[in-house]
Backbone as CSV, one residue per row, in Angstrom:
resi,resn,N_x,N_y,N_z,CA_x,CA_y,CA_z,C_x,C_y,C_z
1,UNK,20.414,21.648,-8.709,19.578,20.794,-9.522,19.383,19.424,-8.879
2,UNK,20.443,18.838,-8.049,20.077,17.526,-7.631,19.298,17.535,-6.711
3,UNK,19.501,18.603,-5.703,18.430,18.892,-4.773,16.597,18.355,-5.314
4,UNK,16.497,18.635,-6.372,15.181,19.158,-7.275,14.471,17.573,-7.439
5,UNK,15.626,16.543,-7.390,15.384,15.229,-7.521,14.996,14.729,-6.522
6,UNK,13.379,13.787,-6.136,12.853,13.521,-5.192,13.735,11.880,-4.626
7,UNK,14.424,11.866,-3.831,14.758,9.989,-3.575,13.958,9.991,-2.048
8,UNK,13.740,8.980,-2.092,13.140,7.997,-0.934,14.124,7.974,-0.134
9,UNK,13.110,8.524,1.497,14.581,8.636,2.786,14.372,6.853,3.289
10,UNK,13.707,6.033,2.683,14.152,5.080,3.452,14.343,3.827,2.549
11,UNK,15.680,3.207,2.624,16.837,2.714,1.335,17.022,1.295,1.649
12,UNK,16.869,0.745,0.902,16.778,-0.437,0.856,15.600,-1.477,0.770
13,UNK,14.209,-0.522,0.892,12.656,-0.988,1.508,12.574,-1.248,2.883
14,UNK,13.393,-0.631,3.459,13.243,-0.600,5.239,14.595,-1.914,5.926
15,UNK,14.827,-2.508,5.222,16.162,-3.792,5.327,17.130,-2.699,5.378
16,UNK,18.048,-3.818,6.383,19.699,-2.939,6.488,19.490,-1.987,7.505
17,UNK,20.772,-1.195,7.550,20.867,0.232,8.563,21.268,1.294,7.245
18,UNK,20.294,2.340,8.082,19.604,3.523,7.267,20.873,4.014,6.641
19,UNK,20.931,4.690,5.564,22.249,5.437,4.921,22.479,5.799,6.220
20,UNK,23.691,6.579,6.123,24.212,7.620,6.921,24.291,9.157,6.131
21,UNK,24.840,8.688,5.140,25.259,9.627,3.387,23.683,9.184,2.947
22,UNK,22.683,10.852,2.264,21.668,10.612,1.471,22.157,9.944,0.215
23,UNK,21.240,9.804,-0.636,21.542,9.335,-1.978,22.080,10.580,-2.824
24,UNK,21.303,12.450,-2.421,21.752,13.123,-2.879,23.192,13.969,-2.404
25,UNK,23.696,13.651,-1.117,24.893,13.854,-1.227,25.878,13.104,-1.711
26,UNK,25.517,11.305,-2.056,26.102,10.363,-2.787,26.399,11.073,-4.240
27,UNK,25.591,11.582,-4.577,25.149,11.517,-6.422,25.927,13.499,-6.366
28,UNK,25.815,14.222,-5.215,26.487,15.654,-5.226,28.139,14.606,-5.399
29,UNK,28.853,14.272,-4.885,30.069,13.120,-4.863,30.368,13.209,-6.075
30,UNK,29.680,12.134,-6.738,29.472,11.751,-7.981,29.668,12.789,-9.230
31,UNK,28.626,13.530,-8.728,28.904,14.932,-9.972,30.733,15.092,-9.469
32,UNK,31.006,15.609,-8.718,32.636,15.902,-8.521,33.375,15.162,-9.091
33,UNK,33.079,14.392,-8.658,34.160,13.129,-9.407,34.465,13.206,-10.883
34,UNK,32.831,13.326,-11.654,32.957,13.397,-12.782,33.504,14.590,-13.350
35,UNK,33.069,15.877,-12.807,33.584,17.313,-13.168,34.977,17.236,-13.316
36,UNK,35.525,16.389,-11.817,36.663,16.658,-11.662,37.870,15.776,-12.233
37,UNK,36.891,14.984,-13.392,37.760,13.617,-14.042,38.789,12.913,-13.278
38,UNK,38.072,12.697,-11.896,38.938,11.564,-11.160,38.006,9.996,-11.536
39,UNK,39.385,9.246,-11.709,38.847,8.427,-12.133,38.534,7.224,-11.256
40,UNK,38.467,7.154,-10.064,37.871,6.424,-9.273,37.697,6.549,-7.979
41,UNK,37.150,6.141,-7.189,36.159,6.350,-5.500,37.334,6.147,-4.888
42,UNK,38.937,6.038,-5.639,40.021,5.971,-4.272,40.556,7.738,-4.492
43,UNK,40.550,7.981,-5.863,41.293,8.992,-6.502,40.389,10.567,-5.611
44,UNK,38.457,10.262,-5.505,38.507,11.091,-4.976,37.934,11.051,-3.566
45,UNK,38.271,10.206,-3.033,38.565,9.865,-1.322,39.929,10.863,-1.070
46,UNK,40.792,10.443,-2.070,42.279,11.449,-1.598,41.822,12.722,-1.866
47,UNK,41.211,13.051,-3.349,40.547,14.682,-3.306,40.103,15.391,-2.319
48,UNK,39.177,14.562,-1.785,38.162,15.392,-0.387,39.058,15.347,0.801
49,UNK,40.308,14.411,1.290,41.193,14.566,1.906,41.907,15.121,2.179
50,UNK,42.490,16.136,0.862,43.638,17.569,1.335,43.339,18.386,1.663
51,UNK,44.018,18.511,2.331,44.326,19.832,3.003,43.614,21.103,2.768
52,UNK,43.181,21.250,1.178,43.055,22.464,1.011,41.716,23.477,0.492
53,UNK,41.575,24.579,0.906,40.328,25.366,0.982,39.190,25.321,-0.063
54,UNK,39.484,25.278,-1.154,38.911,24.364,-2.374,38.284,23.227,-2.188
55,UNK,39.260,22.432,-1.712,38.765,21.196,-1.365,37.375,21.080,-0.081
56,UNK,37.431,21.860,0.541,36.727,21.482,1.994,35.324,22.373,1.465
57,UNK,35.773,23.517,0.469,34.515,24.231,-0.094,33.516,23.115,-0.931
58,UNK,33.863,22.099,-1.216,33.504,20.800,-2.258,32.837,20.432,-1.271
59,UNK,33.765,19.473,-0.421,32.605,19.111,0.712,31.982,19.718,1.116
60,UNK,31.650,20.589,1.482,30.341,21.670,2.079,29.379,21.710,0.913
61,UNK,29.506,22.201,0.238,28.570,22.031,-1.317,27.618,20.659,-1.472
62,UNK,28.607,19.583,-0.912,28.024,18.416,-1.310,27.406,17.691,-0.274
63,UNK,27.505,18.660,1.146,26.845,18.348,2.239,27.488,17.196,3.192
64,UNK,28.854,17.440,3.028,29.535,16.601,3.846,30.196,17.221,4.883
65,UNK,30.041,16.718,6.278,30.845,17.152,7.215,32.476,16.788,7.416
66,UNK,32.081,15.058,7.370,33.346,14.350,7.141,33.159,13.707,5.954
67,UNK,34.615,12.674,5.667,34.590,12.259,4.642,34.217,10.854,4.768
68,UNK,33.466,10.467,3.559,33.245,9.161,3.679,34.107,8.037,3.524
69,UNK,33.744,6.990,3.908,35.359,5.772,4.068,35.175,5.672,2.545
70,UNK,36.265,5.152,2.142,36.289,5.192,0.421,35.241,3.865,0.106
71,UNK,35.246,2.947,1.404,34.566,1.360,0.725,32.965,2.338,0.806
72,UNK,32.780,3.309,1.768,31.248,3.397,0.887,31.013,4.160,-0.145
73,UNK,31.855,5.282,-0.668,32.089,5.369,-1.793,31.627,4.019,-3.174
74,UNK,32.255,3.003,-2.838,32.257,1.926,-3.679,31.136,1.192,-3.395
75,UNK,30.423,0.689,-2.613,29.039,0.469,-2.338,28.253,1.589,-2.860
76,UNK,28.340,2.301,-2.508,27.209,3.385,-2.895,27.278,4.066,-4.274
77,UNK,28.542,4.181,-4.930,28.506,4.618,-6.432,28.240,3.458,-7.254
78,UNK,28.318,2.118,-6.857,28.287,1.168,-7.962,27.543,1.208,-8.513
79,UNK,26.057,1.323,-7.918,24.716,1.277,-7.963,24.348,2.537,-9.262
80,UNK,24.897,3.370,-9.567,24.639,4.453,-10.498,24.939,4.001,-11.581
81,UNK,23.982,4.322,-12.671,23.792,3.715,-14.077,24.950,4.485,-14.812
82,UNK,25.553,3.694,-15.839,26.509,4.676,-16.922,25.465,5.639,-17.802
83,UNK,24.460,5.235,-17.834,22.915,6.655,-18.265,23.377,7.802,-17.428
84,UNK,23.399,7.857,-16.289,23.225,9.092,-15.090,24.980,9.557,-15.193
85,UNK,26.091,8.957,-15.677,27.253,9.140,-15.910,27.270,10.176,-16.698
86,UNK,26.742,10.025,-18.518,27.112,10.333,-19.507,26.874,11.839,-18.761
87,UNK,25.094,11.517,-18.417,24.005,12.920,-18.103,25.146,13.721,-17.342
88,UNK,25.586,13.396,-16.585,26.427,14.589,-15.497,27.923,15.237,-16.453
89,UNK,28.245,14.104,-17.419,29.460,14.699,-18.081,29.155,15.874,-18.987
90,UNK,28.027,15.333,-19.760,26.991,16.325,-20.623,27.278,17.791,-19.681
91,UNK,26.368,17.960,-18.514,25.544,18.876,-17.922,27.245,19.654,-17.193
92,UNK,28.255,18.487,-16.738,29.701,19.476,-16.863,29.902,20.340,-18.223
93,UNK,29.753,19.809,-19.205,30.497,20.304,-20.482,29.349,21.651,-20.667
94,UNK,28.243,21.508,-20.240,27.311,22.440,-20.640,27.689,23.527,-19.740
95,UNK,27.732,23.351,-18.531,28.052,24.619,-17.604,29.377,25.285,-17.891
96,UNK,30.322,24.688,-18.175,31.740,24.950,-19.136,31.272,25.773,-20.046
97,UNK,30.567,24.984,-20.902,30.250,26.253,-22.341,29.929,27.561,-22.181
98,UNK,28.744,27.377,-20.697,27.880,28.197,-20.771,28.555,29.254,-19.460
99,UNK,29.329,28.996,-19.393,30.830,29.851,-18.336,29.825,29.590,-17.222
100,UNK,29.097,29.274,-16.475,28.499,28.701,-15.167,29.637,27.990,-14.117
101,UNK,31.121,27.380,-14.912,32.025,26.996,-13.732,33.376,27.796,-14.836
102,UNK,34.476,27.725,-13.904,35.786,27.998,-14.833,36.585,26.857,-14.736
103,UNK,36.879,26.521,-16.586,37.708,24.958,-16.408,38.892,25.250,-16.133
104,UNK,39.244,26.400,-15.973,40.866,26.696,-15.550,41.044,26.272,-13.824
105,UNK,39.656,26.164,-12.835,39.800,25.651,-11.772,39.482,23.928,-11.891
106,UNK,38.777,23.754,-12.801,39.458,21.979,-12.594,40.355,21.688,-13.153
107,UNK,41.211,22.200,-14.512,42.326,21.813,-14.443,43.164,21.893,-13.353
108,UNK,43.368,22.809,-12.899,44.069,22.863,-12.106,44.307,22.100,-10.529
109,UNK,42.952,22.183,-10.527,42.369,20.597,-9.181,43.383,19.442,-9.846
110,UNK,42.846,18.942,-11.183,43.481,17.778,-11.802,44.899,17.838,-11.515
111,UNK,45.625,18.841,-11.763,47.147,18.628,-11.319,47.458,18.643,-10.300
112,UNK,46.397,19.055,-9.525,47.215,18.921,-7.939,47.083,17.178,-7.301
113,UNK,46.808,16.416,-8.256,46.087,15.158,-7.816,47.557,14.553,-8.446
């Protein structure tokens, strides 16, 4: 679905150096974070960091090769409205309902944190 969302490849109005990270692998991030009720850009800097097969399946999904430094994490999520927050917690709880993910695998993410 985020795919489906049109953003502008060039950020800032042409000022600065170009992302490196699109806006939609920023905002793919973002959804995780929220799915994965970590509660901040350090909590899931360490997420995308372990070790483990789960984990690296996330990054691929979200179109990451490597991981991003956590400070652009924090530059780059600030900018997202608590509107586009609620929307992604919503659209978690909906895919939950609607068995589209299993919450027995984010709990379980959650404890390994």
């Amino acid at each position: 679905m985020i795919g489906l969302i049109h953003w502008p490849h060039n950020n800032r109005g042409g000022r600065g150096r170009p992302y490196v990270y699109s806006p939609t692998v920023i905002l793919r991030c973002f959804v995780v974070r929220i799915w994965f009720r970590l509660d901040s850009n350090r909590a899931m800097h360490e997420y995308l960091a372990m070790e483990m097969p789960y984990n690296k399946k996330v990054m691929r999904v979200c179109g990451l090769s490597r991981i991003p430094n956590r400070q652009t994490f924090d530059r780059r999520l600030a900018t997202i409205s608590n509107d586009i927050k609620n929307r992604i917690t919503t659209m978690g709880k909906l895919f939950v309902h609607d068995k589209i993910i299993d919450p027995s695998i984010l709990s379980q993410q959650i404890v390994l944190l």
